[in-house]
C-alpha positions in Angstrom: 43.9 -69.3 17.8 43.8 -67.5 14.6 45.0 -64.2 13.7 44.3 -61.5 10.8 47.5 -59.6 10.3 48.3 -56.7 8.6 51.6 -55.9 7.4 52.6 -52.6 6.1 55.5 -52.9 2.5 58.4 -50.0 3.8 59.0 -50.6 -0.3 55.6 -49.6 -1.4 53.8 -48.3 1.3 50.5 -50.7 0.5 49.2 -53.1 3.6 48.9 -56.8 3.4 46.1 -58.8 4.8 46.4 -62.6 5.7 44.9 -65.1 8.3 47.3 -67.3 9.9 47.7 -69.8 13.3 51.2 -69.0 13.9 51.7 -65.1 13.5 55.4 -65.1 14.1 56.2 -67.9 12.1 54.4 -66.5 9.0 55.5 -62.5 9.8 59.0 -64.3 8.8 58.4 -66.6 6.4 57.4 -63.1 4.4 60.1 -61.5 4.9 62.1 -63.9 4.0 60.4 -64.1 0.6 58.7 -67.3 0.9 55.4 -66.3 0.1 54.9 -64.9 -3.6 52.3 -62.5 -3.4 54.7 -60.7 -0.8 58.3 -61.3 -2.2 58.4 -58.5 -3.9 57.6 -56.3 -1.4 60.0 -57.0 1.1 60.9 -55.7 3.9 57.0 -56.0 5.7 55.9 -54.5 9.2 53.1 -56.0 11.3 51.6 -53.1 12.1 47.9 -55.0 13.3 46.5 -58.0 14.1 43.4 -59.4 15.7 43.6 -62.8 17.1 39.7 -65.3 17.0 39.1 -68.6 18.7 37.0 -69.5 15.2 38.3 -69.7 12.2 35.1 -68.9 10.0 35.4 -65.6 12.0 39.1 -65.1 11.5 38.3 -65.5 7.7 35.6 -63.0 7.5 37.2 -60.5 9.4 39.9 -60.9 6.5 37.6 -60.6 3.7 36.0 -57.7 5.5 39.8 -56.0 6.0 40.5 -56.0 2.1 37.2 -54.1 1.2 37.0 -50.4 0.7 35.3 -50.1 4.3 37.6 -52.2 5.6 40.8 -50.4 4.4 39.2 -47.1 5.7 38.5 -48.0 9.0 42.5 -49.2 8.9 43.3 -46.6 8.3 41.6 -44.4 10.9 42.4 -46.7 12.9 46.4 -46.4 12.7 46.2 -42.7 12.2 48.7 -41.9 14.4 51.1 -44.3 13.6 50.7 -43.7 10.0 51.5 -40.1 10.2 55.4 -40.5 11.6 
């Protein structure tokens, strides 16, 4: 299984997007500052994620996610929680 996560920074208020197999193991490995294009933005939410049974999917649902389109339709999507 692969998944396309979103984390959300509570330092800067920007989203992540990454593709991983193991969506626990790599929601902590940021956190705990492992992963450099993250470490500064500590501490990270998953706040979405989307799970495929191919990876060539996985990866261009990611690429899609980290366009302008992509970003907008996040955003309409999490509406709600993003308002609180």
């Amino acid at each position: 299984m692969y998944y396309v996560y979103i984390l959300l920074s509570k330092k800067d208020d920007k989203f992540y997007t990454g593709c991983t197999t193991d969506l626990k193991k790599r929601v902590t490995m940021h956190n705990k500052k492992t992963i450099k294009s993250t470490q500064n933005r500590t501490p990270l939410k998953l706040v979405y994620y989307e799970a495929f049974l191919n990876r060539e999917d996985a990866f261009q649902r990611e690429k899609w996610l980290k366009t302008g389109w992509g970003r907008n339709h996040l955003k309409k999507t999490l509406k709600n929680y993003l308002k609180n």
